[in-house]
C-alpha positions as CSV (number, residue, x, y, z in Angstrom):
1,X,-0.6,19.5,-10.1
2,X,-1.9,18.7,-7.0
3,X,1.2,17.1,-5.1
4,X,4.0,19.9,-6.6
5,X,7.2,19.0,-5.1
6,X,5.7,16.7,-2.5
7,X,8.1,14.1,-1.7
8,X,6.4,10.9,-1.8
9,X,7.0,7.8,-0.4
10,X,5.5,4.9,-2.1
11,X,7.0,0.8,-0.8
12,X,6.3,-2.3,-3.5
13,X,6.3,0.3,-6.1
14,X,8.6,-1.4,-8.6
15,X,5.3,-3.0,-9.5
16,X,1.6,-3.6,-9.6
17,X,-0.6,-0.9,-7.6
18,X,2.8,0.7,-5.9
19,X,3.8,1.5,-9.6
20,X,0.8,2.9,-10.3
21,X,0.5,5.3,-7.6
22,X,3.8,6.4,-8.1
23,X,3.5,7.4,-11.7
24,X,0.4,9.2,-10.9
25,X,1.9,11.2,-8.4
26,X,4.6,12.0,-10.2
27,X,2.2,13.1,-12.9
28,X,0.8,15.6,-10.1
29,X,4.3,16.9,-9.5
30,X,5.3,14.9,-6.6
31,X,8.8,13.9,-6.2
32,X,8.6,10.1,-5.9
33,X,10.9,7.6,-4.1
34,X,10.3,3.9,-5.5
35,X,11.0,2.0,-2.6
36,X,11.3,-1.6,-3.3
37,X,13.1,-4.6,-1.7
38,X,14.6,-5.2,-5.4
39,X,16.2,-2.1,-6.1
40,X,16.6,-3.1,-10.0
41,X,12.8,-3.2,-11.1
42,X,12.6,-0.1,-8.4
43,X,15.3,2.5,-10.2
44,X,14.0,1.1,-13.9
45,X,10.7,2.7,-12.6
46,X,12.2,6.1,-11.5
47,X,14.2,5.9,-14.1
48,X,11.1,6.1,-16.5
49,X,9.4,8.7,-14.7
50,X,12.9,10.8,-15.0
51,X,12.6,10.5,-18.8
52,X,9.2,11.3,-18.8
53,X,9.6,15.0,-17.0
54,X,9.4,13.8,-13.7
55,X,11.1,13.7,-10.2
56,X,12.4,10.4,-8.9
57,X,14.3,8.1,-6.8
58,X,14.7,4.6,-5.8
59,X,15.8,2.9,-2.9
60,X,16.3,-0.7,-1.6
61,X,13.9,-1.1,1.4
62,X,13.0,-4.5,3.1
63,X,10.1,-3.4,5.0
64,X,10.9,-5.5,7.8
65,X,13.9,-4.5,8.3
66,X,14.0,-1.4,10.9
67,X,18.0,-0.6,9.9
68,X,16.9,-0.5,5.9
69,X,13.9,1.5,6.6
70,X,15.5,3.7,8.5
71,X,18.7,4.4,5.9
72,X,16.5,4.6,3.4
73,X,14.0,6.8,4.6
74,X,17.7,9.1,5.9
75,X,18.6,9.0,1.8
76,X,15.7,10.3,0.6
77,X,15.7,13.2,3.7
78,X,19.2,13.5,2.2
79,X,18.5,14.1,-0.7
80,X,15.1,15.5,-0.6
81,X,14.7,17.9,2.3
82,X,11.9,15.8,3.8
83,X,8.7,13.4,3.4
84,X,5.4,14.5,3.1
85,X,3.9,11.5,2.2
86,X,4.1,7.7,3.1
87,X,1.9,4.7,0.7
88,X,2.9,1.7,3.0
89,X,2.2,-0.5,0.1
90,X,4.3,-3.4,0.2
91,X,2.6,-6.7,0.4
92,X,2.6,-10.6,-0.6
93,X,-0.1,-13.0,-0.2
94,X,0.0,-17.1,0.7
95,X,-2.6,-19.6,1.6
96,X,-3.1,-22.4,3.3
97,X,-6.0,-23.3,5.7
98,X,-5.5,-22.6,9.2
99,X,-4.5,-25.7,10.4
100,X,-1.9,-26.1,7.9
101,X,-0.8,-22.4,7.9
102,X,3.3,-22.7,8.7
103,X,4.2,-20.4,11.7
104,X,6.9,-18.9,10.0
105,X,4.9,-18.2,6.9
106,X,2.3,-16.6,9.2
107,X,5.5,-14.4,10.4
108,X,6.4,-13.5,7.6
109,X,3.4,-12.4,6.1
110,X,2.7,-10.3,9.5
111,X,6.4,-8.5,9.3
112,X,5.9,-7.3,5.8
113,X,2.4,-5.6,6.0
114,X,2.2,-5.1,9.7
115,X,5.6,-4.3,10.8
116,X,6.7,-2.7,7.6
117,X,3.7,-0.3,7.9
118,X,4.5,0.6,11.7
119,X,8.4,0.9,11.1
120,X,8.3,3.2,7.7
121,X,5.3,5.2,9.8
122,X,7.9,5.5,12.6
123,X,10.9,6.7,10.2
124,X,8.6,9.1,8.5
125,X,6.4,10.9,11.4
126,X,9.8,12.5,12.7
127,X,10.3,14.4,9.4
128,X,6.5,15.2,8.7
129,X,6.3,16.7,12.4
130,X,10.0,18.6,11.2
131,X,8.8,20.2,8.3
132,X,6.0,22.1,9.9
133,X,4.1,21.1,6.7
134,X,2.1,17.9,7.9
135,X,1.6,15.0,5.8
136,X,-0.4,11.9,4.5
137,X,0.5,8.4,5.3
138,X,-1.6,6.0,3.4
139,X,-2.0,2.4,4.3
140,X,-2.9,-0.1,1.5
141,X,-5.5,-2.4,3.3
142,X,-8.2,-4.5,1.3
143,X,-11.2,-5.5,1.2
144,X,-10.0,-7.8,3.7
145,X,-10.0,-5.4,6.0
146,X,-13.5,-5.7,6.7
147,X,-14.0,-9.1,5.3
148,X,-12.9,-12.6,5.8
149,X,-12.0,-15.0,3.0
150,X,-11.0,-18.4,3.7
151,X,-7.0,-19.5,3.5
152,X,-6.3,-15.7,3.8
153,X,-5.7,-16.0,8.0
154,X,-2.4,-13.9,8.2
155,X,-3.2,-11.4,5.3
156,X,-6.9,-10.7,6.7
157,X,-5.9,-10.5,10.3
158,X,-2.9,-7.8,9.0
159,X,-5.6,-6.1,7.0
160,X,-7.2,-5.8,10.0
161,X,-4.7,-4.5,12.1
162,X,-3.7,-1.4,9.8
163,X,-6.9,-0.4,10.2
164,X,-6.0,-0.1,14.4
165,X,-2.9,1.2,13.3
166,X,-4.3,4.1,11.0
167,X,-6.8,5.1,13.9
168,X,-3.9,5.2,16.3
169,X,-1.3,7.3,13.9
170,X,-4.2,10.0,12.9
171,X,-5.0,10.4,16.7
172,X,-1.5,11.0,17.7
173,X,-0.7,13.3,14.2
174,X,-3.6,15.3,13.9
175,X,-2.2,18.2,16.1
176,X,0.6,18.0,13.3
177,X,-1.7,17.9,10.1
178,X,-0.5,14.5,9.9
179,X,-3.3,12.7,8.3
180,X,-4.0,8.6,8.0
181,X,-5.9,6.9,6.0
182,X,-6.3,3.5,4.4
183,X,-7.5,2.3,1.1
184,X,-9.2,-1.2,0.8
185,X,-9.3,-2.2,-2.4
186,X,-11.3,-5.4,-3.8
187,X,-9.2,-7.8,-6.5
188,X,-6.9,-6.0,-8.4
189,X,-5.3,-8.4,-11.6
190,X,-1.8,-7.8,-9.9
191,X,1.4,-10.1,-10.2
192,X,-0.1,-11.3,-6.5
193,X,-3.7,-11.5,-7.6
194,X,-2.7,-13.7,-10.6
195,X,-0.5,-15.7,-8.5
196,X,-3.6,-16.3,-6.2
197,X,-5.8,-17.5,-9.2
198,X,-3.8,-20.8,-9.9
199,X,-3.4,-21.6,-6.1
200,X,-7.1,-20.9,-5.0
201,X,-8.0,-23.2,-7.9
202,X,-6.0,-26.2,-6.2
203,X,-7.2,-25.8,-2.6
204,X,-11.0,-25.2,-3.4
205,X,-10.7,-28.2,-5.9
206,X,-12.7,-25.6,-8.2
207,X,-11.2,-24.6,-11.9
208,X,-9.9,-20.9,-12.4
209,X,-12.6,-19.3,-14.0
210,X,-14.7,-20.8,-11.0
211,X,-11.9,-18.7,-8.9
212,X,-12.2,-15.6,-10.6
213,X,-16.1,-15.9,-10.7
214,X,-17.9,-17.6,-8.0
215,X,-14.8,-16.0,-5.4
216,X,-13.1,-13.5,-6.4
217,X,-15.8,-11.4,-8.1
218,X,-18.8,-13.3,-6.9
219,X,-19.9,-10.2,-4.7
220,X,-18.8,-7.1,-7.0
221,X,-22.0,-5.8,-8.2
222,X,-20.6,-6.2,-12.1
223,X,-18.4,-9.1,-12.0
224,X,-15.4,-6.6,-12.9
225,X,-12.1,-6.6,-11.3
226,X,-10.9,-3.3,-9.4
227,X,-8.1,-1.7,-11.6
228,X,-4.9,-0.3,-10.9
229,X,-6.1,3.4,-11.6
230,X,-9.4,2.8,-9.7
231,X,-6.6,3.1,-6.8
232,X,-4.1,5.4,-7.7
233,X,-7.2,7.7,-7.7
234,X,-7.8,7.1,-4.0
235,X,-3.9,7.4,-3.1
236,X,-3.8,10.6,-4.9
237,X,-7.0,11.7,-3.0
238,X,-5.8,11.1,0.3
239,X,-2.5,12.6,-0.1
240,X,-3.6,15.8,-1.8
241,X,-6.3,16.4,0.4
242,X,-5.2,18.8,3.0
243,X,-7.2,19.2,6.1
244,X,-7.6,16.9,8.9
245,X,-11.3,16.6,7.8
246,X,-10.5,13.6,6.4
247,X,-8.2,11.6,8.6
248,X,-8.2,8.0,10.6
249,X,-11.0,6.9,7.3
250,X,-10.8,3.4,5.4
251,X,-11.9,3.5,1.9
252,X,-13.4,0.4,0.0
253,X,-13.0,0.7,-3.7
254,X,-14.2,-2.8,-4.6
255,X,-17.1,-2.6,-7.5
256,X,-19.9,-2.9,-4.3
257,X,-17.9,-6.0,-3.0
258,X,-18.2,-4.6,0.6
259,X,-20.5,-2.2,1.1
260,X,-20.1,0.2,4.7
């Protein structure tokens, strides 16, 4: 049990790799707050890891919203005592080429990864620095982190910029045995990756096999898809590991996609 009564923090996780993480820390003991813009999907997943054994919550957050964030991050103090770890996880993904990209979608693809990962880091540090216990915050990157892919701009230039963003928050925490870190995962076959297939397949004039393939896959070193567990794995690393030894570190799990 390697996170016992940890109070965890996971945004997106009514579904896809946010769901995953939070089951598998709850399966390490970790008290787990679903935190999820829709709040219905969120509380039918704590509701499940209730019935299961575990320890649960969920909360309505829109990331980009510093008021929600910040309530919601109070409730679970409320109820919970404190935070001791943060998966900044929430995410969507549109395309367009560059030229075509629409400002406000390229705004509001920057608010939900970027400013939701600085605004639920800012909520959090307070408590983690309280407790005298430290903590983990965990940034979910990509491989487009280190990589480009075309009619990605806003997501691969966020990507990016977590990576700054880690740096910066395990600098000013480490004093604090506040540690951060980000995983990078390749294509996972998420409700946003499967999304992706269809559209891809329209703008490259390609078919969706050719998508999954000769993009998506074509520089894995198998051809296989990175899977929800392949990441949970690396969350439950990073927030169970306990010394600043491993702080301010990006980790690629992407079958040999991007190799560092």
């Amino acid at each position: 049990m390697k996170l016992q009564q940890k109070v965890c923090i996971v945004t997106g996780a009514a579904s896809g790799i946010g769901k995953e993480i939070a089951l598998t820390y709850a399966r390490e003991g970790g008290r787990v707050v679903i935190a999820d813009i829709n709040l219905q999907p969120a509380q039918a997943v704590a509701d499940a890891i209730t019935a299961s054994g575990g320890t649960a919550m969920a909360v309505a957050m829109d990331v980009t919203s510093e008021s929600e964030v910040d309530a919601a991050v109070a409730k679970v103090v409320a109820a919970y005592g404190g935070v001791d770890v943060l998966v900044s996880n929430a995410g969507v993904q549109i395309v367009y080429p560059v030229e075509e990209f629409p400002f406000a979608e390229w705004k509001k693809m920057l608010a939900i990864h970027l400013d939701g990962a600085f605004l639920t880091t800012k909520a959090c540090l307070p408590h983690m620095k309280a407790s005298g216990r430290g903590g983990s915050i965990i940034y979910m990157g990509s491989v487009h982190s280190k990589e480009a892919s075309m009619l990605k701009a806003p997501y691969v230039t966020a990507k990016h910029g977590l990576i700054g963003l880690c740096k910066t928050v395990a600098k000013e925490g480490g004093q604090h045995g506040i540690r951060a870190n980000v995983i990078c995962p390749g294509f996972v076959r998420t409700p946003l990756v499967e999304k992706q297939i269809p559209e891809q397949a329209q703008a490259l004039g390609i078919s969706e096999a050719d998508v999954i393939s000769k993009v998506m896959l074509k520089e894995t070193v198998d051809g296989e898809f990175t899977t929800l567990q392949d990441v949970a794995e690396v969350a439950l690393l990073f927030a169970g590991f306990e010394s600043n030894a491993l702080t301010g570190q990006s980790l690629v799990v992407s079958h040999g996609w991007f190799m560092q």
